[in-house]
N, CA, C and O of each residue as an XYZ file, in Angstrom:
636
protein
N      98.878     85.145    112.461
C      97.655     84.701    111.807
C      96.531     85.628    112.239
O      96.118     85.864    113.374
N      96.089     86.151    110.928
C      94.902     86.642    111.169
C      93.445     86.810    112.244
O      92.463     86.543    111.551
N      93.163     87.044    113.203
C      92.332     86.234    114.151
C      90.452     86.323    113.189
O      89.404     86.018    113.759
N      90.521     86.676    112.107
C      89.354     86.881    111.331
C      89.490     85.150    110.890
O      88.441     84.519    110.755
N      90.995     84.364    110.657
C      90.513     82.744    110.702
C      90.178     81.695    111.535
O      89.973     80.511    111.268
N      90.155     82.245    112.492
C      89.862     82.009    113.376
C      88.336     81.312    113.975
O      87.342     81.537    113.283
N      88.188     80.590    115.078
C      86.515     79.835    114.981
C      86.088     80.234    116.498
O      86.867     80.441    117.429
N      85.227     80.269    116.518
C      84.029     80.602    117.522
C      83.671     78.758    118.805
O      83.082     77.687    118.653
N      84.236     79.235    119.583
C      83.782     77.922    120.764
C      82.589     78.617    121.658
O      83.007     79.521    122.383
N      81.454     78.407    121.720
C      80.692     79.288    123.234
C      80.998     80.323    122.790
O      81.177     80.461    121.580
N      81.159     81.501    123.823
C      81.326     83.201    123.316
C      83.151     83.401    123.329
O      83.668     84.483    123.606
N      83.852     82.317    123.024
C      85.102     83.029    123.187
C      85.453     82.501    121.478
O      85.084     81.408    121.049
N      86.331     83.659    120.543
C      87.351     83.550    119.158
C      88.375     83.422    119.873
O      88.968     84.176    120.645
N      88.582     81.944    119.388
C      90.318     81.252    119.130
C      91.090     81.441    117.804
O      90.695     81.059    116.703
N      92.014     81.955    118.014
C      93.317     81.842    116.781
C      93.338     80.411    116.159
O      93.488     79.475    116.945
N      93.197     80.136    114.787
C      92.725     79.010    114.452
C      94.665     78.730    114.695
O      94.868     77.583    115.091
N      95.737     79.411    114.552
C      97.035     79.106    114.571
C      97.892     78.490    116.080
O      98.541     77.462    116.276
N      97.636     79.313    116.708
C      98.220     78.867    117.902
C      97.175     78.424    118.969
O      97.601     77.784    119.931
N      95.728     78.730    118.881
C      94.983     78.458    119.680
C      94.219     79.425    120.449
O      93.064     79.154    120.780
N      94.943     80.901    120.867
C      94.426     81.201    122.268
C      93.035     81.584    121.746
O      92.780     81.675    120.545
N      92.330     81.758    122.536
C      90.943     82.339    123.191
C      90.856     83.398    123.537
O      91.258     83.548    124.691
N      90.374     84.573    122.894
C      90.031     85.533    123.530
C      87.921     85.579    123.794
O      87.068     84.754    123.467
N      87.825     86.681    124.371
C      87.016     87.079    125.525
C      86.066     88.285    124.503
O      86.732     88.844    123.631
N      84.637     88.651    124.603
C      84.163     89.624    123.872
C      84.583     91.004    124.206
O      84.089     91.938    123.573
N      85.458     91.220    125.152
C      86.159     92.599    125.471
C      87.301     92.571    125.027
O      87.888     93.652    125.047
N      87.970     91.497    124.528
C      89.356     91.221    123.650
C      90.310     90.737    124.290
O      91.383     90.424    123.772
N      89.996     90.605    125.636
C      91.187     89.905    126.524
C      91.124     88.540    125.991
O      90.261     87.924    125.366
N      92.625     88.170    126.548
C      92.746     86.777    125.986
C      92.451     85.567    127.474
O      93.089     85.649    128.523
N      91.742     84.888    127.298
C      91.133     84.246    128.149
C      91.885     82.639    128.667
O      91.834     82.131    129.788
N      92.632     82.054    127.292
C      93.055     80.741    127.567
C      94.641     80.557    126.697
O      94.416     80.936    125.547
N      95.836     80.209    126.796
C      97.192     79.795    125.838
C      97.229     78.546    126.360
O      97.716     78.104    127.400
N      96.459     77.904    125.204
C      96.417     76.205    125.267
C      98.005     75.568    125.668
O      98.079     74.412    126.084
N      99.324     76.466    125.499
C     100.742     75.689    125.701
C     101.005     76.049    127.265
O     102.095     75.762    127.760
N     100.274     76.505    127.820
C      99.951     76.970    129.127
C      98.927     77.007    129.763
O      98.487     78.046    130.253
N      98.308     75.731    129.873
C      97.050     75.714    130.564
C      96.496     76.369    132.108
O      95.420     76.929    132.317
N      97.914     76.019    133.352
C      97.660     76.688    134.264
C      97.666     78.081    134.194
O      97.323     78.654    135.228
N      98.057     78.968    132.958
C      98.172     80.185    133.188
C      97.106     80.942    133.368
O      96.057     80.467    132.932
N      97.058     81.910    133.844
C      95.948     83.049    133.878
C      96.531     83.923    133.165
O      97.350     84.592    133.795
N      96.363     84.293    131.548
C      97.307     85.499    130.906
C      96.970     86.687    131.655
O      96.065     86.867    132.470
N      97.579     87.213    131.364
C      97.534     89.165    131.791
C      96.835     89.773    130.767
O      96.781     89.482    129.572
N      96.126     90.960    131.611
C      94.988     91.577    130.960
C      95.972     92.096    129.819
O      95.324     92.496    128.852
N      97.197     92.191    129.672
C      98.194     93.043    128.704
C      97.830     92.520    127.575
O      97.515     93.201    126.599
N      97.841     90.790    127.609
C      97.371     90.134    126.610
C      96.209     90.752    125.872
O      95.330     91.005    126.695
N      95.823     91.126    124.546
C      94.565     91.539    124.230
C      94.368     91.767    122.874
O      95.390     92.238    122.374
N      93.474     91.621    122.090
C      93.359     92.575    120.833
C      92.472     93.534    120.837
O      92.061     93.938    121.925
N      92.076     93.999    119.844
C      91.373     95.561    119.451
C      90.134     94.459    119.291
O      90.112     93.333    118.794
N      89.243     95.173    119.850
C      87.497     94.937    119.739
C      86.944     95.882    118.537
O      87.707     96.759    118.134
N      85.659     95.751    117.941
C      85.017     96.322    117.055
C      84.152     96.305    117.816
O      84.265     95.626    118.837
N      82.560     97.342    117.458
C      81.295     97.335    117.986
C      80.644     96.314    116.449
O      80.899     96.450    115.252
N      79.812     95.395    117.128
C      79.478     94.526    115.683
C      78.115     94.295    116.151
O      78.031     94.217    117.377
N      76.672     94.122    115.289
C      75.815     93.778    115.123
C      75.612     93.162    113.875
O      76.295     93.267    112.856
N      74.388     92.377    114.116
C      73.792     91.367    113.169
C      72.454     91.690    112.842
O      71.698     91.522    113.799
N      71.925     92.086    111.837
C      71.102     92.522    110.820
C      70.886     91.328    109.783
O      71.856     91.003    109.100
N      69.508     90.563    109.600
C      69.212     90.652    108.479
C      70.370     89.404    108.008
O      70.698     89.689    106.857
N      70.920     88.459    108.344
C      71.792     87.609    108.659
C      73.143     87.919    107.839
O      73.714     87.154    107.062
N      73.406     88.846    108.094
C      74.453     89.861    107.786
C      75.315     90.173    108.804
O      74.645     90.990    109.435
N      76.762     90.020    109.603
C      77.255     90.617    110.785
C      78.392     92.082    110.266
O      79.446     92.273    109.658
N      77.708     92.568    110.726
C      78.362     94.101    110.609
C      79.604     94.961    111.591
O      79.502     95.150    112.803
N      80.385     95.260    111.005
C      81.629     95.717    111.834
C      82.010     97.155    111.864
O      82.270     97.598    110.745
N      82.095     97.854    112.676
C      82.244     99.140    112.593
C      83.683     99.582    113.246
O      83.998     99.326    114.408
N      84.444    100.237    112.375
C      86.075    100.593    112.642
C      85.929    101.505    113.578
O      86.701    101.372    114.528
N      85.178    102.406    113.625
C      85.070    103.803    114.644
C      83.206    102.942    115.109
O      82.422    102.098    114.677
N      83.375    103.949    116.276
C      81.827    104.133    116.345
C      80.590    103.983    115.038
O      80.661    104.360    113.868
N      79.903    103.551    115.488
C      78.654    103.262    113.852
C      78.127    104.739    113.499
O      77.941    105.454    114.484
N      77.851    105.317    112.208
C      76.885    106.541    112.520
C      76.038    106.497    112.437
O      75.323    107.432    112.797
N      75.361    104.932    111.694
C      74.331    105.050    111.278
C      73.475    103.400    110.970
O      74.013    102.761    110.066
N      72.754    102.997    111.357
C      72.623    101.229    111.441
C      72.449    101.203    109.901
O      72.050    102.039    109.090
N      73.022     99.581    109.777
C      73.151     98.793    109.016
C      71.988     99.059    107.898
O      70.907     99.375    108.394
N      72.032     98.977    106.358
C      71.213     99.063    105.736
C      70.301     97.801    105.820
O      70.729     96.673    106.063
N      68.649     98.203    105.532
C      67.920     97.083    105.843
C      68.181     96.298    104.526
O      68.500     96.924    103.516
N      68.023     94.601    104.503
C      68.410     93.938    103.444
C      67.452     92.695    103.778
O      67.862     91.535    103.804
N      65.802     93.170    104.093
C      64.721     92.505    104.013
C      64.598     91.619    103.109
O      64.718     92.023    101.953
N      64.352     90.290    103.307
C      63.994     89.677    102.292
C      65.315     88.812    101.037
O      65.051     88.034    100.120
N      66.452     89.244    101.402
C      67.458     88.662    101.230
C      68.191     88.040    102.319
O      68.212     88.310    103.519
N      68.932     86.933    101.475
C      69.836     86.208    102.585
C      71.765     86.237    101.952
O      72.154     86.480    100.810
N      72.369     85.993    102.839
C      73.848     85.990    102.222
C      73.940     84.389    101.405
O      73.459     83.288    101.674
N      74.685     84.834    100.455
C      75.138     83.559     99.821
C      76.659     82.806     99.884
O      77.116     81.690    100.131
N      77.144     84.170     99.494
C      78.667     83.413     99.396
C      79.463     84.989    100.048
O      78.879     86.022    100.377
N      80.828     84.725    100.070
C      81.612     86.116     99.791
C      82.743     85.955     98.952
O      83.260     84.845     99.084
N      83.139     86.491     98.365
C      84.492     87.024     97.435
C      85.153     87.775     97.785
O      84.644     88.669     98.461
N      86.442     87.816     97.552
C      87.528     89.286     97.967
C      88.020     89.381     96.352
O      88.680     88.435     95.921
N      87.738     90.395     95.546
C      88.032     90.726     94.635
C      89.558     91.480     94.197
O      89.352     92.692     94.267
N      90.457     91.320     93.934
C      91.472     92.318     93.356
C      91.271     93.103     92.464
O      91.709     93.047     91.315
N      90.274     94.261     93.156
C      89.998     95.198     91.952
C      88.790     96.318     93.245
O      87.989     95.987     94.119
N      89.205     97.492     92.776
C      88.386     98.516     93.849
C      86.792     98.383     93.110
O      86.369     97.813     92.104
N      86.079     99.364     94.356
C      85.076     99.340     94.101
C      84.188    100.157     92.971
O      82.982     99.986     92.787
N      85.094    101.143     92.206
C      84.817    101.671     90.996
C      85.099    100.243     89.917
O      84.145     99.974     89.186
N      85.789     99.744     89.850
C      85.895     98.669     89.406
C      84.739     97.535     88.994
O      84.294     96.999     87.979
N      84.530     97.518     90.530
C      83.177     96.199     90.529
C      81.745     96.826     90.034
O      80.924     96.152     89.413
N      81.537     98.289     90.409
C      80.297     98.928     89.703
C      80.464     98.776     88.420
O      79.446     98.510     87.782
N      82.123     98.927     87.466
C      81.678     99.137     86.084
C      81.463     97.650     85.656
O      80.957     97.510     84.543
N      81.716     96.696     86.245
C      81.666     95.154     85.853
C      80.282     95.340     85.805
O      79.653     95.184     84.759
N      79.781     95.650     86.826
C      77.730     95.520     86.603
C      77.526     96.396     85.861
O      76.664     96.112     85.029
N      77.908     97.292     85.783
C      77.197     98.250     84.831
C      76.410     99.286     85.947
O      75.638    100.091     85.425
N      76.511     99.324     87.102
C      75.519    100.409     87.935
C      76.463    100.556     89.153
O      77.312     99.726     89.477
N      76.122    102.079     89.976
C      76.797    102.741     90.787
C      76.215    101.470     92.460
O      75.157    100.842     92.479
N      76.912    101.459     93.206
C      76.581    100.993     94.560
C      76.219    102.308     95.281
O      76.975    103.275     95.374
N      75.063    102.230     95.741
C      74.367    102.894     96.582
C      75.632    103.880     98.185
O      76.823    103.742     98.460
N      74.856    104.495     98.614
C      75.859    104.642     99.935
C      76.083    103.642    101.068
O      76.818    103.828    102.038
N      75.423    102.663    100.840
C      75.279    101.871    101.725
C      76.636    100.661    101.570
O      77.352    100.150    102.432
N      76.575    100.451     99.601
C      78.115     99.822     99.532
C      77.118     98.642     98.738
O      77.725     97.709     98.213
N      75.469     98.660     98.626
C      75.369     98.221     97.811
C      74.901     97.918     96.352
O      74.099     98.736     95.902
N      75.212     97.029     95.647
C      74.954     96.711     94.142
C      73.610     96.189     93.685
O      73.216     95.194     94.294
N      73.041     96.538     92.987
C      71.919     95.814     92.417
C      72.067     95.398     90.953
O      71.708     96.080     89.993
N      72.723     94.023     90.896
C      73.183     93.274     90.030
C      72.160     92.402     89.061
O      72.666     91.299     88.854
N      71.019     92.536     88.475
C      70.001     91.801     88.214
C      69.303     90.619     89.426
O      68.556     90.817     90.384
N      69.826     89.558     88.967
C      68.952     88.785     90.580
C      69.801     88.647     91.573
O      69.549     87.689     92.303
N      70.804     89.333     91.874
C      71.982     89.509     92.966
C      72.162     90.748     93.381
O      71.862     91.671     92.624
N      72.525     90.925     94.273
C      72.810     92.292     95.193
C      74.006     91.272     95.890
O      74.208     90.146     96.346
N      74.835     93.039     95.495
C      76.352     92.797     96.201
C      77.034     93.493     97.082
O      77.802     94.329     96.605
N      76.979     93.394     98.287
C      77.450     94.344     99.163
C      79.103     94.422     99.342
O      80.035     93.877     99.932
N      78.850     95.304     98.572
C      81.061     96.061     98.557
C      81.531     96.304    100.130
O      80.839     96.801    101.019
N      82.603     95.924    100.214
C      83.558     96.715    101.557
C      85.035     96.942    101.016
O      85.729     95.989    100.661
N      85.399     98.028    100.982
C      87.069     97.905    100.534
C      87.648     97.831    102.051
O      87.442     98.453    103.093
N      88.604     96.586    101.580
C      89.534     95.926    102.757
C      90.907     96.731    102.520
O      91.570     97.034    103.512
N      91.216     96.978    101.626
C      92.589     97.835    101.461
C      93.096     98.237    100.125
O      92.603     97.673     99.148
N      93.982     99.105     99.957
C      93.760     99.505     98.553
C      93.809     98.392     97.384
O      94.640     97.490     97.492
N      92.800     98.433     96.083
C      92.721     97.282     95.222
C      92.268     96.498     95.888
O      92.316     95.598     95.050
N      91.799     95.988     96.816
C      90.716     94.625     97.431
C      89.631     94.983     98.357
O      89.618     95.484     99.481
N      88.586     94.509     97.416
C      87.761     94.589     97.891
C      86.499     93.287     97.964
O      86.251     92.461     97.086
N      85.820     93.450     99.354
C      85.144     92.169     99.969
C      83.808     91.956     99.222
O      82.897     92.687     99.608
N      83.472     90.948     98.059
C      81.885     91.065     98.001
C      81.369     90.032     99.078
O      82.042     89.122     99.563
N      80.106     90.323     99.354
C      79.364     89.639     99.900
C      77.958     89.341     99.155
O      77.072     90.196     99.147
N      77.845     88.441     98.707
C      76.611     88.363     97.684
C      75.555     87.680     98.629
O      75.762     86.852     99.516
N      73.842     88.487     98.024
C      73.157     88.351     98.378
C      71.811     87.880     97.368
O      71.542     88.428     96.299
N      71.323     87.149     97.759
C      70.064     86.510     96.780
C      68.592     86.568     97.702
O      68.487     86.425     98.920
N      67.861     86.741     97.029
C      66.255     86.571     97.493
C      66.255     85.367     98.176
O      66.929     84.391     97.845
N      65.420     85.431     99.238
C      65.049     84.530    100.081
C      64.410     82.911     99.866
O      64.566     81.798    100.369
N      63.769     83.421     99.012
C      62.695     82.308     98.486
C      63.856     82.036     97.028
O      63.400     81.433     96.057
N      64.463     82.241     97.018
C      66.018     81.869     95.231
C      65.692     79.787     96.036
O      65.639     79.463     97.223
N      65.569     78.973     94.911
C      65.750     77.773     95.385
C      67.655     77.544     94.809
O      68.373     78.486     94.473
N      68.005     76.348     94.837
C      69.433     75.574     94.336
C      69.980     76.177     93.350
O      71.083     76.724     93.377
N      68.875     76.076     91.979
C      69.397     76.729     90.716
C      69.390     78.081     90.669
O      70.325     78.629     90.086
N      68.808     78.527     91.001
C      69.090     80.331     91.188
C      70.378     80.675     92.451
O      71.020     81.718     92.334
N      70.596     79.956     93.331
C      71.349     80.039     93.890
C      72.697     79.933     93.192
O      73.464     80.888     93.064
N      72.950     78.574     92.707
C      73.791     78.688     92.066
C      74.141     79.551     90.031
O      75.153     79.697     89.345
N      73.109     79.780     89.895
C      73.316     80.695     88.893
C      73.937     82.215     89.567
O      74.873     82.818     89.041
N      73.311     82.634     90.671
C      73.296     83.953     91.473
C      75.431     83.777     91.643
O      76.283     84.640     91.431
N      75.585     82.422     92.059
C      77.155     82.320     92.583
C      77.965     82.441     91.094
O      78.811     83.267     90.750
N      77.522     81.576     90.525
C      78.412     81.925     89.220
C      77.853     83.413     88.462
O      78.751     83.904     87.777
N      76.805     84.068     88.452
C      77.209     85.680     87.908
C      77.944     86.173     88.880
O      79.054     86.440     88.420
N      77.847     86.497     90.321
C      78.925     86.853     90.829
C      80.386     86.886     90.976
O      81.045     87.822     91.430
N      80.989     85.306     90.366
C      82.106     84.655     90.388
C      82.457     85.700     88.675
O      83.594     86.047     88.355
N      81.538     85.927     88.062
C      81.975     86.091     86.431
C      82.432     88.384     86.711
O      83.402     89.046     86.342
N      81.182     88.771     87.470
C      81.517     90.053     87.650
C      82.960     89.663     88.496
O      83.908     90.377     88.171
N      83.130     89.055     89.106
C      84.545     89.840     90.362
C      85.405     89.279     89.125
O      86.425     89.948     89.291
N      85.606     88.650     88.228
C      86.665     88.298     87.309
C      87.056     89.150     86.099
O      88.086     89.231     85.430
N      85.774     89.802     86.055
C      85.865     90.563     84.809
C      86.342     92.518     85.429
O      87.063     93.377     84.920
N      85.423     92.491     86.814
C      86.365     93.634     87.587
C      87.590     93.603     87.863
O      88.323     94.591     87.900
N      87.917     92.446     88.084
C      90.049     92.261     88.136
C      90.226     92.607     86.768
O      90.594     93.782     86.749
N      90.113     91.996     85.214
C      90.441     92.624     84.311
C      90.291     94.044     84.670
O      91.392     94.558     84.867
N      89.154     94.973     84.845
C      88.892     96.595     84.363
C      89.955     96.774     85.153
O      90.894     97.310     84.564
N      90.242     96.381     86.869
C      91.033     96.797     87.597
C      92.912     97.059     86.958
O      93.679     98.016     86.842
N      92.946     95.613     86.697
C      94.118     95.763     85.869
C      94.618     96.429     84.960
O      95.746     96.913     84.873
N      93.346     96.465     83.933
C      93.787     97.347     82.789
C      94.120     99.244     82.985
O      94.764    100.083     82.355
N      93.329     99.234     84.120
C      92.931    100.645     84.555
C      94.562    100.897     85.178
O      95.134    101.907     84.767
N      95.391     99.890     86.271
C      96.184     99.842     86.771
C      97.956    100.073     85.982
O      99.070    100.327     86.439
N      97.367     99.805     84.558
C      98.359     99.140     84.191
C      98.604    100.694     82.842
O      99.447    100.774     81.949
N      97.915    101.322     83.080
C      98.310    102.695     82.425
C      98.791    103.923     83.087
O      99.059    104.920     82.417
């Protein structure tokens, strides 16, 4: 199991599957089927360098080169994982994503990440001051682009 399903107790991520606890250096700290144990530092996963921007948390695979784009004045709404790349999701809007990865979708901005080939992560973003109904209008155009980018994706795929 993934440890991205995983939930947050205090500063330690538990495996939402088996339980353990790891540590912000990646050691694993607790194996709930072994309480007296002290695991071994062997125990461990891979750490990322991550900051939080702008209520956005950001993950960097290598070293960062460059901080997080500013995204003043917006807040996150929802996220999507789309089946369809990120040439894909630009032609659904109709406009290129910036270098930063993001979209300027009429009253939505969509920040792209490709997770692996053909999927890719939106993270949608709306104005601050957006009340209920813009919120939820903002979720359903988003929900309608990542559906209509799986079509382009497909069709594109399928020649």
């Amino acid at each position: 199991m993934s440890l991205s399903h995983g939930f947050v107790r205090g500063e330690t991520l538990s495996c939402i599957y088996h339980g353990w606890s790891y540590g912000q250096a990646g050691n694993c700290l607790r194996i709930p089927a072994h309480p007296g144990l002290t695991p071994p530092d062997a125990i461990r996963t891979v750490t990322h360098p991550v900051t939080e921007a702008d209520g956005v948390v950001w993950v960097a695979v290598d070293e960062p080169t460059a901080a997080p784009p500013g995204l003043a004045g917006l807040v996150p709404l929802r996220s999507l994982t789309a089946f369809a790349d990120i040439a894909a999701i630009e032609a659904a809007a109709g406009v290129k994503a910036t270098a930063d990865g993001l979209v300027n979708a009429g009253d939505i901005r969509l920040l792209l990440s490709s997770t692996r080939d053909g999927e890719t992560l939106i993270h949608v973003l709306v104005s601050a001051d957006a009340g209920p109904a813009a919120r939820i209008a903002a979720a359903r155009i988003a929900e309608g682009l990542r559906r209509k980018a799986e079509d382009i994706y497909k069709k594109g795929a399928a020649r």
